[in-house]
N, C-alpha and C positions, 0 to 999 in steps of 0.2 A: 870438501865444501868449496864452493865458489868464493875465490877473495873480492873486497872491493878494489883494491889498488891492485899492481902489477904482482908484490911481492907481499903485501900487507895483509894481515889475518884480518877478521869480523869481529867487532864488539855486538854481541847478541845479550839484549835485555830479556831475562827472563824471566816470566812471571812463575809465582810459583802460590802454591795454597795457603789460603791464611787460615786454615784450621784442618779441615778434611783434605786427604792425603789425596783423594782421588779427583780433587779441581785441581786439577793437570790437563795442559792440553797435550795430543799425540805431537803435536808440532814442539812441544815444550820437551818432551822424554826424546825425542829422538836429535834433537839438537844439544840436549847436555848429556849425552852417549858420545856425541861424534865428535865436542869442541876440543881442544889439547887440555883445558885447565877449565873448573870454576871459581870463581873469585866469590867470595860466601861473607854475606854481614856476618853471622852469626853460623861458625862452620860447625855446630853440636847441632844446631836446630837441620841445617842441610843434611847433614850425613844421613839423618834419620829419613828424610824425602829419597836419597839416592839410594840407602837400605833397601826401603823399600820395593823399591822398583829396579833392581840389583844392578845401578847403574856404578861401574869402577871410574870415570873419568877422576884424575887425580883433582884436588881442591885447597884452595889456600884462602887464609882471611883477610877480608878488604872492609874496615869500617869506619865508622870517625874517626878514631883516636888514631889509625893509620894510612889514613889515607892519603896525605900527599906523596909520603915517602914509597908506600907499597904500590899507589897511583901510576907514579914514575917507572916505576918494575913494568908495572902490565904494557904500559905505554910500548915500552921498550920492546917485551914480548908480541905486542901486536903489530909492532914496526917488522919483526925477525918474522912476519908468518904466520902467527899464531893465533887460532881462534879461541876465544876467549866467551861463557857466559857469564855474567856478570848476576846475582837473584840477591835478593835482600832478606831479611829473617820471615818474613813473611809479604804476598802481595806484588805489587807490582815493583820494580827499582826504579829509586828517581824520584818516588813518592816519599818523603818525611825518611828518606837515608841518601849515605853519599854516593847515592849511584849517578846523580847529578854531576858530581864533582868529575868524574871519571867518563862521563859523556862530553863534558866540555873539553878535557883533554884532549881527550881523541879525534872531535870534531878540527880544534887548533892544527893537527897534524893528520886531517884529511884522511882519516881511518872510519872505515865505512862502520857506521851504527845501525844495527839490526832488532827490532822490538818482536819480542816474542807475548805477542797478548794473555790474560786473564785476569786470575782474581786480585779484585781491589776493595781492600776493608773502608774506602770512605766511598767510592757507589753501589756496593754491595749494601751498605747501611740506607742510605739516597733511597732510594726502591724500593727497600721493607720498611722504611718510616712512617710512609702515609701522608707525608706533607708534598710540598711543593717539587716535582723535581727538573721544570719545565727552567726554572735559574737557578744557580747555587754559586757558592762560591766555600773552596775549602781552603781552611787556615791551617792545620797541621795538629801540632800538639801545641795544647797552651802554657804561656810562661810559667816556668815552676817562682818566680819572684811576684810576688802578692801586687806590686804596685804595679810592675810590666805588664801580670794581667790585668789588671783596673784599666793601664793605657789602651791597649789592644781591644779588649770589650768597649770601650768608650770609642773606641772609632767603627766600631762593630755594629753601633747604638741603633743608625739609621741606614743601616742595610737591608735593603727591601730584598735580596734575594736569600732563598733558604741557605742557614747558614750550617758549615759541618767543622767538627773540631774532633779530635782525639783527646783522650785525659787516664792519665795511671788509675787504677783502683783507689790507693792511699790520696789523692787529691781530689778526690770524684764529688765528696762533699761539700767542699770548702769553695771548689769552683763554681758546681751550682747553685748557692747560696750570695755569690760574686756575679753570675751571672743574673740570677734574679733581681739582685741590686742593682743592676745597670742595664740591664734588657727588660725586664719588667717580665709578669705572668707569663711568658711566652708559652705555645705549644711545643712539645717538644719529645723527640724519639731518644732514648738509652740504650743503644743498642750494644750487646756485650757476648764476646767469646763466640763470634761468625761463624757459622756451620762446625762449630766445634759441639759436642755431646751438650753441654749446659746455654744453648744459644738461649737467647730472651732479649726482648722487644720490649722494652716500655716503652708506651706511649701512654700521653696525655699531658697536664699544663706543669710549669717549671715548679709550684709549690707541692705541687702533687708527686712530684722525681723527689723531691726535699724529702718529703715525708716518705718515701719509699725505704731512700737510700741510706736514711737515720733510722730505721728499721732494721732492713738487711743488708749485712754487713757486704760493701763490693768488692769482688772477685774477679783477675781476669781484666779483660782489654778492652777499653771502653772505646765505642765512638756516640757525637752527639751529635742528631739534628735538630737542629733549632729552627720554627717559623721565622724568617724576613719581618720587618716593620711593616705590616699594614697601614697603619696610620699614615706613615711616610709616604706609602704606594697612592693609597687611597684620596690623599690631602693635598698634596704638598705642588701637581701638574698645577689644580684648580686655583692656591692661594698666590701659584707668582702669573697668571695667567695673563692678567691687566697690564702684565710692567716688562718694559724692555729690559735685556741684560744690561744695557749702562745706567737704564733708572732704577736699578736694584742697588749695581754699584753705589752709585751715588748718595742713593739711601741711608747707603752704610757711613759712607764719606762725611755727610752730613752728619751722622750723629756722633763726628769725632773717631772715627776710624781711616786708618792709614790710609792710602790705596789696596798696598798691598794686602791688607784686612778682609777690605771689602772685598777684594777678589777674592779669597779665601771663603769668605762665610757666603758668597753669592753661589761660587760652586758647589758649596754643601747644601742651603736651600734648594738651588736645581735640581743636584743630582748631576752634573754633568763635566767633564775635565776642567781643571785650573785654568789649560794652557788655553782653551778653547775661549773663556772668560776671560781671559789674560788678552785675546786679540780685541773683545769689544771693548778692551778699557785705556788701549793704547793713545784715544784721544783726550781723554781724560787728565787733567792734569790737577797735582797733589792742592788741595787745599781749594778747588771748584764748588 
């Protein structure tokens, strides 16, 4: 294989199936054949990918609980030459595992990063939801702490684009019952266990996923899409339409809010950055 540096191996991300063995791509099988090592979230769930495909390239584990230390290894290995794939237990790396961590490294010390495309269990779900998928925005998995989730949801409240989250089985309840408390009826897609033999799609509104999933018991790997705030999208251009951004400010100013307040609650009415709101208020002065 071609190095990026003189003497420096390839860090190649490699996607790999998030259920069915055969979303591989030929670019994907012929690159974890040739590399010296793979670095494996989850090296029981890999073996079974390179079984299958009788691929012998030798593999070691690289996950959260080891990754700085095990990080520094590969680092090292890809300083000495070494090409390295790097795949996560499922899907894409980088994505909700520390294949993150191990690209920032490697970029710091100017070792070429190579992305091997495919399957992704949060646009995979995007696409067979039936909602929006023209804006999204994805959060990962949500806080296992009750109140963290409530924080995260609560800033989630008035997000107009479609929203996507991961959730365990065993919390799958309690979330959407969390979620419905602070996002309201929203429509919303359950998608669960991706092109794996038991795949299923719900769709339809968040009371409706309630009563589903207090029925049948979940199983397997959830992802969720969630409708965007309509109301938000729909309302919110039209009601600050009349008012400049410092007579928004001000608005706020006036009714006994800091500066720094108003800037705050002006950019959430918007919709638009802090810092942006932050330059129209720089004439402004505290107590106006």
């Amino acid at each position: 294989m071609e190095h990026g540096g003189v003497d420096k191996g390839i860090l190649y991300l490699c996607a790999t199936p998030i259920g069915n063995l055969e979303d591989i791509t030929l670019r994907a099988l012929r690159v974890l054949k040739e590399v010296d090592l793979i670095a494996a979230e989850d090296t029981r769930n890999t073996i079974k990918l390179l079984n299958y495909y009788d691929i012998k390239t030798p593999i070691t584990s690289y996950h959260e609980h080891n990754k700085i230390e095990k990080g520094d290894k590969l680092i090292e290995l890809l300083k000495s030459g070494k090409d390295i794939a790097v795949v996560s237990d499922a899907g894409t790396p980088g994505i909700s595992d520390p294949g993150t961590d191990l690209v920032k490294k490697a970029v710091s010390e100017n070792i070429n990063v190579d992305i091997i495309p495919g399957a992704s269990a949060c646009i995979s779900a995007l696409t067979v939801s039936g909602l929006s998928t023209d804006r999204f925005v994805f959060e990962g998995f949500l806080p296992k702490n009750k109140k963290e989730k409530e924080v995260l949801l609560e800033k989630l409240r008035r997000e107009t684009r479609t929203i996507i989250l991961y959730e365990a089985p065993h919390r799958l309840a309690a979330s959407l019952r969390t979620i419905l408390k602070i996002l309201g009826n929203r429509e919303i897609a359950v998608v669960r266990e991706l092109t794996k033999m038991y795949q299923e799609v719900f769709r339809g509104n968040m009371k409706e996923a309630i009563e589903k999933f207090n029925t049948d018991k979940p199983r397997g790997e959830f992802t969720l899409v969630i409708a965007g705030n309509e109301e938000v999208e729909n309302n919110d251009a039209n009601k600050w339409e009349g008012l400049s951004v410092e007579e928004h400010i001000l608005m706020y100013m006036k009714s006994g809010k800091s500066k720094k307040e108003a800037v705050k609650l002006t950019a959430r009415d918007r919709g638009i950055p802090k810092n942006k709101v932050y330059k129209s208020s720089i004439t402004i002065k505290e107590g106006q």
